[in-house]
C-alpha positions in Angstrom: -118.4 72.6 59.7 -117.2 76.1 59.2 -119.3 78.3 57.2 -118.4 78.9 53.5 -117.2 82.6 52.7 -117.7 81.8 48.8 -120.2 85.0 47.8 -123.4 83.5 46.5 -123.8 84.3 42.5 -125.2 86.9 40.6 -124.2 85.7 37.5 -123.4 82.4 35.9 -121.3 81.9 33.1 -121.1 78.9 31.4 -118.5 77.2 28.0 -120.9 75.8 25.4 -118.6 72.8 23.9 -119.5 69.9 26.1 -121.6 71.9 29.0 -124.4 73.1 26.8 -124.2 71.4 23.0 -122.8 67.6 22.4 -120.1 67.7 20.0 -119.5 65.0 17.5 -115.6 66.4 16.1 -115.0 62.9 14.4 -118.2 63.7 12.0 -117.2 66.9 10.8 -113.6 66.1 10.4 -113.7 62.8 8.7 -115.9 64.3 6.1 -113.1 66.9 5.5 -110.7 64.5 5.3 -111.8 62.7 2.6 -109.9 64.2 -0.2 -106.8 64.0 1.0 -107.1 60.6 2.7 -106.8 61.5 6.6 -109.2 60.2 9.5 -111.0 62.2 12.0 -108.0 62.4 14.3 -105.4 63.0 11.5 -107.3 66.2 10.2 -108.3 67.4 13.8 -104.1 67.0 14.5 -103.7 68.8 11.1 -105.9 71.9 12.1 -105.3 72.6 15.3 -101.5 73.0 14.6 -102.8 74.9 11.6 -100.4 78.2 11.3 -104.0 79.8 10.9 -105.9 78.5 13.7 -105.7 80.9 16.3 -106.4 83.4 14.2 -109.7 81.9 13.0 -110.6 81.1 16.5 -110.1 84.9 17.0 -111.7 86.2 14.1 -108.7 87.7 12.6 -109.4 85.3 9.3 -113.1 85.4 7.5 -115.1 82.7 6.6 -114.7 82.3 2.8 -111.1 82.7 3.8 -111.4 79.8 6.3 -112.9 77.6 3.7 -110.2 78.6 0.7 -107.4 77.7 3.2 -108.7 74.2 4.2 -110.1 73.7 0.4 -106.8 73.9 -0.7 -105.1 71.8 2.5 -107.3 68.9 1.9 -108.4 69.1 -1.6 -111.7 69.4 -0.4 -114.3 70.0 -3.5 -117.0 71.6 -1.2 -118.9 74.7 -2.2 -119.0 77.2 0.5 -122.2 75.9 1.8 -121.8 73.1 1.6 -118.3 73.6 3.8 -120.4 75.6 6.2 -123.1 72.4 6.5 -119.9 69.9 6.9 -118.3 72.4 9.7 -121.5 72.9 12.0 -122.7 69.2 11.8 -119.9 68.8 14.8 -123.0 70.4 16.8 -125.5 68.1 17.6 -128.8 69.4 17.9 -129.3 67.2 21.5 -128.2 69.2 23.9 -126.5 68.2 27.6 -128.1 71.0 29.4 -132.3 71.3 29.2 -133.5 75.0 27.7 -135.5 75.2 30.4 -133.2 75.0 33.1 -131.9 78.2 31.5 -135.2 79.7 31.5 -135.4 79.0 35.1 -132.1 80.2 36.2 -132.8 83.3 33.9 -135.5 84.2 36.3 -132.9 84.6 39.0 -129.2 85.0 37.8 -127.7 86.8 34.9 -126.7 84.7 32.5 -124.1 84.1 30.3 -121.9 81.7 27.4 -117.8 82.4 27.0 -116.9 80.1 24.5 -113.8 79.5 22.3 -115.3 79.0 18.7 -115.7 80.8 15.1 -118.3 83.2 13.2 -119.4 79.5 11.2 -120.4 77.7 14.4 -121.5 81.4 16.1 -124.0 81.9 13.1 -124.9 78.3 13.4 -125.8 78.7 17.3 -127.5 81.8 17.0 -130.1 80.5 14.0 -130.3 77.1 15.8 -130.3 76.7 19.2 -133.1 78.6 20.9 -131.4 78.2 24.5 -129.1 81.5 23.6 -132.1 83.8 24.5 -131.8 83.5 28.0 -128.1 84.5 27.4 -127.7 88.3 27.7 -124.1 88.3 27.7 -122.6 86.3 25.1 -118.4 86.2 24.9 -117.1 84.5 21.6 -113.4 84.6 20.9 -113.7 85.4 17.5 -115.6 88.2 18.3 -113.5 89.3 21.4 -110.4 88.8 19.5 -108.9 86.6 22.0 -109.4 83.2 23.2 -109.5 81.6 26.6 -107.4 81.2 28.3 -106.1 84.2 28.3 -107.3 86.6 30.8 -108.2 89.2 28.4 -111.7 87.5 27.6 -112.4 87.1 31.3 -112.2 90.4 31.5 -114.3 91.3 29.0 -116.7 88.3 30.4 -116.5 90.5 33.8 -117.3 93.4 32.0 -120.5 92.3 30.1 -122.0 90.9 32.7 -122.2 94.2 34.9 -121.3 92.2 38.4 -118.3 91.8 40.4 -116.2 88.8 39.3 -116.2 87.0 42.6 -120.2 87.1 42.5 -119.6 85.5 38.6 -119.4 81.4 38.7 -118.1 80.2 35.9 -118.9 76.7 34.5 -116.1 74.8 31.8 -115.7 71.1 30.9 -111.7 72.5 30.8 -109.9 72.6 34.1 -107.3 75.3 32.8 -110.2 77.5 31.5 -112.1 77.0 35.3 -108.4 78.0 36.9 -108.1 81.3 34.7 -111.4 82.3 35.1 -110.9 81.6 39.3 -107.5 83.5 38.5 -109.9 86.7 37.4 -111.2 86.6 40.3 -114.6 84.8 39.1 -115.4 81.4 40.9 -114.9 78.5 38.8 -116.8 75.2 38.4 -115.7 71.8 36.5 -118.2 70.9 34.6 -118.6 66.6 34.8 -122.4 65.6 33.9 -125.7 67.1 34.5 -126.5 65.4 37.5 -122.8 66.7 39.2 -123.7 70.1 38.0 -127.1 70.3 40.0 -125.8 68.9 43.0 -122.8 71.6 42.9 -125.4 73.7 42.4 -127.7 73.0 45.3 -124.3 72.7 47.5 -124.3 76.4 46.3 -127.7 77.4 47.3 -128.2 78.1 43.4 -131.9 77.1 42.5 -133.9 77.8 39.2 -136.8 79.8 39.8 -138.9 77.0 38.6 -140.0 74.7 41.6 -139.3 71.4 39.2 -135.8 71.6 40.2 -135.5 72.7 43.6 
């Protein structure tokens, strides 16, 4: 077998929807859609073709703003708060991915999460989920202003973490987000299960510093 010219990492970079955190979209969106009638699906259809999406994925619209707009699109009677509890309850505090196998890659690898998402669920991760401390470079589209996949947030992905992008591997449940990033010049990895992940990552010669998962 010929041996592989891929560079081994200095950085990992991994999506946070369905790598890291479970997500439970029906939960969040059938709550919304109670006023105004609509299922899960019907209100997830609803927003995502939303005029105003993109722009609240890329922080161009704030979150009172946010919660006006869909107040008023689905009759929703939700204080802000309340809107904000409804909106991160997608997130399920389980996650896929153990903390400490972040802890131990930490100890090797920079580390970081790219992630399409908005300044609700952003606050939400940061106040919640412990796991983001062993992130030192954190891209969020509604921070960065743009939203993957365009290559403008691989870039600035590239940038944060400090290494060259074909010693960056880049880990998405989204095969077009793993083929822009490998279109960067980043290696990309398609993120399954758990189990998948550790054997791609042994195949890589990637180990946590901890022994436990060697």
């Amino acid at each position: 077998m010929a041996e592989s010219t891929i560079p081994e990492p200095q950085a990992l970079i991994f999506d946070i929807g369905r790598v890291i955190l479970r997500v439970n979209v029906s939960r969040a969106l059938g709550a919304l859609g109670r006023g105004s009638g609509l299922n899960a699906e019907q209100v997830w259809s609803a927003i995502q073709t939303d005029p105003r999406w993109r722009d609240w994925q890329e922080g161009r619209v704030a979150p009172h703003d946010w919660h006006e707009h869909l107040a008023r699109r689905f009759r929703l009677s939700l204080g802000f708060g309340e809107f904000c509890a409804v909106w991160n309850s997608s997130l399920e505090r389980q996650t896929i991915l153990d903390e400490e196998l972040f802890a131990g890659l930490a100890a090797r690898y920079r580390l970081g999460l790219l992630s399409n998402t908005d300044p609700i669920h952003v606050a939400h991760l940061e106040a919640n989920f412990s796991f983001v401390r062993h992130f030192p470079t954190r891209v969020f589209s509604c921070i960065a202003g743009v939203s993957k996949p365009d290559a403008g947030i691989y870039r600035r992905t590239i940038r944060g973490t400090g290494v060259p992008p074909d010693k960056i591997l880049y880990i998405d449940d989204v095969q077009e987000y793993v083929t822009a990033a490998e279109q960067a010049g980043m290696q990309g990895l398609l993120f399954l299960n758990p189990n998948q992940l550790l054997s791609e990552f042994r195949q890589r010669g990637i180990y946590p510093h901890r022994p436990s998962f060697v």
